[in-house]
C-alpha positions in Angstrom: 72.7 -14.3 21.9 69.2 -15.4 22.8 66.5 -15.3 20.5 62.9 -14.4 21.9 59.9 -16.4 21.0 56.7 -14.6 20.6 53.8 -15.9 22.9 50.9 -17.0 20.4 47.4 -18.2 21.0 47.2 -22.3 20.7 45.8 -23.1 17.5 42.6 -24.5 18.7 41.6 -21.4 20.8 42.1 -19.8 16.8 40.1 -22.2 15.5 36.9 -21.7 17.7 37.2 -18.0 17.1 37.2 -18.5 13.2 33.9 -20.6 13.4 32.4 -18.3 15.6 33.1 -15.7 13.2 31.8 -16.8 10.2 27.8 -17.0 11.0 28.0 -13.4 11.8 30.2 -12.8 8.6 27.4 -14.6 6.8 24.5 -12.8 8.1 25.8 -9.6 7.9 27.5 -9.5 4.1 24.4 -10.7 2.0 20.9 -9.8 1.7 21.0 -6.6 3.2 17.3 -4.7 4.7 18.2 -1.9 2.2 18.7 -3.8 -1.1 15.1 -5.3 -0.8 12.0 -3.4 -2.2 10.0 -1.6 0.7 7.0 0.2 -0.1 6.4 3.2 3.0 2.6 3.9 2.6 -1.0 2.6 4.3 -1.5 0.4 0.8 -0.6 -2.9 0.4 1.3 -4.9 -1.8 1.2 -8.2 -3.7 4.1 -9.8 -5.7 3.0 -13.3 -6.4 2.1 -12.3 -9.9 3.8 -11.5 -13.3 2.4 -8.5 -12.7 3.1 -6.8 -8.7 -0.2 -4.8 -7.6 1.7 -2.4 -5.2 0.6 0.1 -2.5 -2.9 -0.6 -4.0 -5.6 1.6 -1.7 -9.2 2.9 -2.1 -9.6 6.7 -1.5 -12.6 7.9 -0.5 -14.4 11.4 0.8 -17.5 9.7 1.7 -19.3 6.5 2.2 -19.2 4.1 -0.5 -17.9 6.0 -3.5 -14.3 6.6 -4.0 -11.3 5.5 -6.3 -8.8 2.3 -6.8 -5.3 3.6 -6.9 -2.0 1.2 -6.9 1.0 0.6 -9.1 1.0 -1.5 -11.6 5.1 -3.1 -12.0 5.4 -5.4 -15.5 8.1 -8.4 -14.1 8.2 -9.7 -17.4 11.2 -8.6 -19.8 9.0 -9.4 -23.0 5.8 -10.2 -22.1 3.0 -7.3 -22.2 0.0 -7.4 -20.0 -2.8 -5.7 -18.9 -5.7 -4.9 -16.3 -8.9 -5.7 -17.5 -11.6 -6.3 -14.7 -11.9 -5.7 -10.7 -14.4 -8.0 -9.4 -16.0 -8.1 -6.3 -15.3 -11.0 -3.4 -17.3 -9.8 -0.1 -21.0 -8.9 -0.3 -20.8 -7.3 2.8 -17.3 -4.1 2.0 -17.6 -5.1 -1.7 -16.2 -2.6 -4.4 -16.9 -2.5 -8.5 -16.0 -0.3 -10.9 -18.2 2.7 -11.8 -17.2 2.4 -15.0 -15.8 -1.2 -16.8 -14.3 0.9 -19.6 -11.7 2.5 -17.5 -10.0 -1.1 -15.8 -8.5 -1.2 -19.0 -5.2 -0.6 -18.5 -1.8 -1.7 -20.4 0.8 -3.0 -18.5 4.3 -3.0 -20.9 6.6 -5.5 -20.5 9.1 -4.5 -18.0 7.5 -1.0 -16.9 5.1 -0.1 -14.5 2.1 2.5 -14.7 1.3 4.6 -11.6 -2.6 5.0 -11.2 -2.0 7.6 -8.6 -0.2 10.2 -11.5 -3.6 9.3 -13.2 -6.9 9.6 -12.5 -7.0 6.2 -11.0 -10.5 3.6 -11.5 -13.3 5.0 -9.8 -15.2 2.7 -7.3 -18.5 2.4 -5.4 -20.1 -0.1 -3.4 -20.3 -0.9 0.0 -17.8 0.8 1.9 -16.3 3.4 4.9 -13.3 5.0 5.7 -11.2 2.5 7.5 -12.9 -0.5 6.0 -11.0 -3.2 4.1 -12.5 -4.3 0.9 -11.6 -7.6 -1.0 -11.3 -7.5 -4.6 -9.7 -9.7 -7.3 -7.8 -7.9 -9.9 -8.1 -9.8 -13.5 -5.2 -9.7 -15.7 -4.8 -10.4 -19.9 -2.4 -13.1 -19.2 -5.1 -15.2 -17.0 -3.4 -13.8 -13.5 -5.7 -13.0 -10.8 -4.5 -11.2 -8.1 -7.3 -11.0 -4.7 -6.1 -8.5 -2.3 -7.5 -6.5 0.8 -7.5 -2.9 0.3 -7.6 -0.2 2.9 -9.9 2.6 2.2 -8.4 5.7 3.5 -9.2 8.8 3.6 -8.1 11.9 0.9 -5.7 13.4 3.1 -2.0 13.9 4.0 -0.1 11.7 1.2 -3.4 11.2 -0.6 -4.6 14.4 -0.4 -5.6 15.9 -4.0 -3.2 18.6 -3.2 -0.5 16.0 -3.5 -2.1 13.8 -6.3 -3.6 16.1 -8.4 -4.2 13.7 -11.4 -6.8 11.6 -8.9 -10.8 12.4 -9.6 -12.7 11.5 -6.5 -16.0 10.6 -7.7 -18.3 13.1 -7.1 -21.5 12.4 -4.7 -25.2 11.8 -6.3 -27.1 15.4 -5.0 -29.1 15.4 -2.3 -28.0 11.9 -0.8 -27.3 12.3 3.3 -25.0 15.5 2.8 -27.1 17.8 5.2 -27.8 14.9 7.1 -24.2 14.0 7.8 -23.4 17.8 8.2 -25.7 18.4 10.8 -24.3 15.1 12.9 -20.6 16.5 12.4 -21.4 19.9 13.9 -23.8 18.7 16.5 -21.3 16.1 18.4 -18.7 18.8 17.6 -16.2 16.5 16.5 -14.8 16.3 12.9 -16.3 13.8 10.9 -14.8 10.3 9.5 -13.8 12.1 6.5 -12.0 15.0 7.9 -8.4 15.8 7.6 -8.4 17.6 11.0 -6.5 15.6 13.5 -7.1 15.7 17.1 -4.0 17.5 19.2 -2.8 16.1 22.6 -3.2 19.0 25.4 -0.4 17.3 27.8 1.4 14.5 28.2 -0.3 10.5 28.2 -0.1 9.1 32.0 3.1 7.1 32.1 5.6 8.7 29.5 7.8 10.9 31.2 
């Protein structure tokens, strides 16, 4: 009786496959995209600190007055912290506190405080929807944190029916509001400020 012998692949052909296998082994069994922190909104984020300043944004309903929102994440396990000034970088889209007194803020070790489920640090300066404004963040533990903030708009995810906490500060009387009115409604159009967006009547050339 004969006994059959299996064909098998010669061991360097195996070999080669093996190697070629493992980079994608590698690539694809560590660090995946969903196990790191990804922040979905128009704010923007810095980590290089004890404490992470994260989707940090100024709201505003009109020029050059509005309000610093961001979260506030406390790395450190035993360490406390805490906000205690916002200073001003660019002369030209600068942004202060209204009020000092309200920058101070505690930051507990190993928690985070959400100024949008507060009333959040309300800014003025010199400043429009759409503008970017650089301002340093100063911490208790010496950390300085100098980021540039969008200002958006109150509407959509920042609309106050959405944050309710928020206080958008409210407009000195009798500066520009007719004035800006009467532009808005003469050119027809919604203003800079306005939530209304503008709705496509047909296809754009070239998407079919």
């Amino acid at each position: 009786m004969s006994l059959r012998r299996h064909s098998s692949r010669p061991l360097p052909l195996l070999a080669v496959g093996a190697l070629l296998a493992v980079p994608l082994l590698s690539s694809c069994g560590f660090d995946y995209a969903t196990d790191r922190v990804n922040t979905i909104s128009a704010g923007v984020n810095d980590r290089s600190g004890q404490v992470d300043v994260l989707g940090a944004v100024v709201i505003a309903g009109e020029d050059n007055r509005g309000v610093f929102a961001a979260t506030l994440a406390n790395n450190s396990l035993t360490d406390d912290d805490a906000l205690t000034g916002m200073s001003q970088i660019d002369d030209e889209a600068h942004v202060a506190p209204i009020d000092p007194a309200t920058v101070a803020i505690d930051v507990p070790a190993n928690s985070q405080v959400n100024l949008f489920d507060t009333s959040g640090i309300g800014v003025q300066g010199s400043f429009a929807a759409g503008d970017f404004v650089e301002v340093t963040l100063e911490f208790e533990s010496g950390q300085t944190t100098t980021m540039l903030i969008p200002v958006v708009t109150p509407c959509h995810q920042y609309s106050p029916e959405k944050l309710t906490n928020l206080v958008l500060p409210s407009a000195e009387p009798g500066l520009g509001e007719d004035i800006e009115a009467g532009e808005d409604e003469m050119q027809g159009q919604p203003g800079p400020y306005s939530c209304e967006t503008e709705i496509s009547e047909g296809p754009a050339e070239g998407i079919h």
